[in-house]
N, C-alpha and C positions, 0 to 999 in steps of 0.2 A: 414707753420711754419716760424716764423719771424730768423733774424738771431739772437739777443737776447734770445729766446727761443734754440736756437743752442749752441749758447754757455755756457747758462747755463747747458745745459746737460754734454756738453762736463766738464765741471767743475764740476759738478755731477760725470759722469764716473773716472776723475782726483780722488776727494776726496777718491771713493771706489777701484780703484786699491791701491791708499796708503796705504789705512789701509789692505789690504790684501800681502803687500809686506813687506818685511823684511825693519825693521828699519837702515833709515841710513838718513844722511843731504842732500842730495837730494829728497828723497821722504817728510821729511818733510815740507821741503823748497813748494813742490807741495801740499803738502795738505794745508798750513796755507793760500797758494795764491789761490786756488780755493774757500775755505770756505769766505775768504777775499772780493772775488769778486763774490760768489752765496749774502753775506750777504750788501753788496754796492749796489748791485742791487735793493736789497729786500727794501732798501732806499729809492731809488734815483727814483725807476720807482713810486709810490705814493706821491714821492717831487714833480715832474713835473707833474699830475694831478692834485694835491692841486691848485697847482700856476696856469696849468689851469681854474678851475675851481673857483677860486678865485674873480674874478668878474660879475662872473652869477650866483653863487647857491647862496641862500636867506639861514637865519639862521635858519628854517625850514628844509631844505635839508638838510645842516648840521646835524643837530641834528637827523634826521633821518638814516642818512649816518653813524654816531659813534653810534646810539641804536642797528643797524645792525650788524656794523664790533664789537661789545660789547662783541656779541653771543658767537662768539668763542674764542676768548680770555677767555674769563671766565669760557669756556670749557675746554683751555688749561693749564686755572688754577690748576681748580680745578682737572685734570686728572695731575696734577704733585705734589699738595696736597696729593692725596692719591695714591700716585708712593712712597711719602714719610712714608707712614703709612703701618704696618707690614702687609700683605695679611693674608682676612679674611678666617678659614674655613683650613681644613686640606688640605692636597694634596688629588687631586682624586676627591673632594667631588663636590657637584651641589655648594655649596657656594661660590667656591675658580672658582670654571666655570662661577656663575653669575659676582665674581668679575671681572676677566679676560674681559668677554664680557664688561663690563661696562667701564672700562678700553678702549678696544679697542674703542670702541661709541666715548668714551671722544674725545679718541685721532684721527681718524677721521673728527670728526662735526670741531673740533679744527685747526686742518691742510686744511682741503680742505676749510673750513669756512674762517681763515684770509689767503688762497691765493685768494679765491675768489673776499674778498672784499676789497686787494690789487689791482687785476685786473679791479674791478670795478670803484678804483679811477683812476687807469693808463689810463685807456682805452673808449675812446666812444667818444659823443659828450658832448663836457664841455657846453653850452648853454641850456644843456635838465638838471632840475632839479632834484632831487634822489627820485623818487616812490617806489622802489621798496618795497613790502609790507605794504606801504602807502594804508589804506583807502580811497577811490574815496568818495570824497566829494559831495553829488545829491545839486544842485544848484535850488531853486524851479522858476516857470517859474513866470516871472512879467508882470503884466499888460497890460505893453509895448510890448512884445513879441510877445501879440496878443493869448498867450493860455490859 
């Protein structure tokens, strides 16, 4: 575990004793600086990837790279779309359960999807282009090859 990862936690932990402690300007004070510095991060660590990667990924990668990170975002959309829309189905009922479930999927694919593919830009090696779910191209053999 990096110490980055430590400290986010630890600003994690900060956030959630705040909201469980009685209101006062000190505990405020820690929650606006932890949420401050979980959402700085959340920045800053995919700013310096970029800029790695900056001079070795082809416009290809790219575009492969944002088709990806696309996924959840628009998971996150759309599961806050209908976060805003009145819940389908009475209470109790299989309707209001499938909503629920669907809801939770959203929100899921949505969270674990763009930390993922934050991680992805932060982190590796910037020389190796973005595959990931890229189609393997079959190159046919030539003449020359000898097959």
């Amino acid at each position: 575990m990096s110490g980055r990862n430590i400290r986010n936690g630890i600003a994690t932990l900060v956030l959630i004793a705040s909201s469980r402690l009685p209101d006062s300007a000190v505990f405020e004070v820690l929650r606006y600086s932890a949420l401050v510095y979980i959402l700085g991060d959340t920045v800053i660590r995919p700013r310096a990837g970029y800029l790695r990667r900056l001079p070795h990924w082809t416009t290809e990668s790219w575009r492969w790279y944002c088709a990806v990170a696309a996924v959840p975002v628009a998971a996150l959309l759309v599961f806050l779309g209908l976060m805003m829309v009145h819940p389908a189905g009475a209470a109790h009922s299989t309707v209001r359960a499938v909503w629920v479930a669907v809801l939770l999927f959203l929100m899921l694919i949505g969270a674990v999807g763009t930390a993922t593919a934050i991680l992805w830009l932060a982190e590796g090696d910037a020389t190796r282009q973005f595959t990931a779910f890229q189609r393997r191209r079959r190159v046919p053999p030539t003449a020359a090859s000898g097959a």
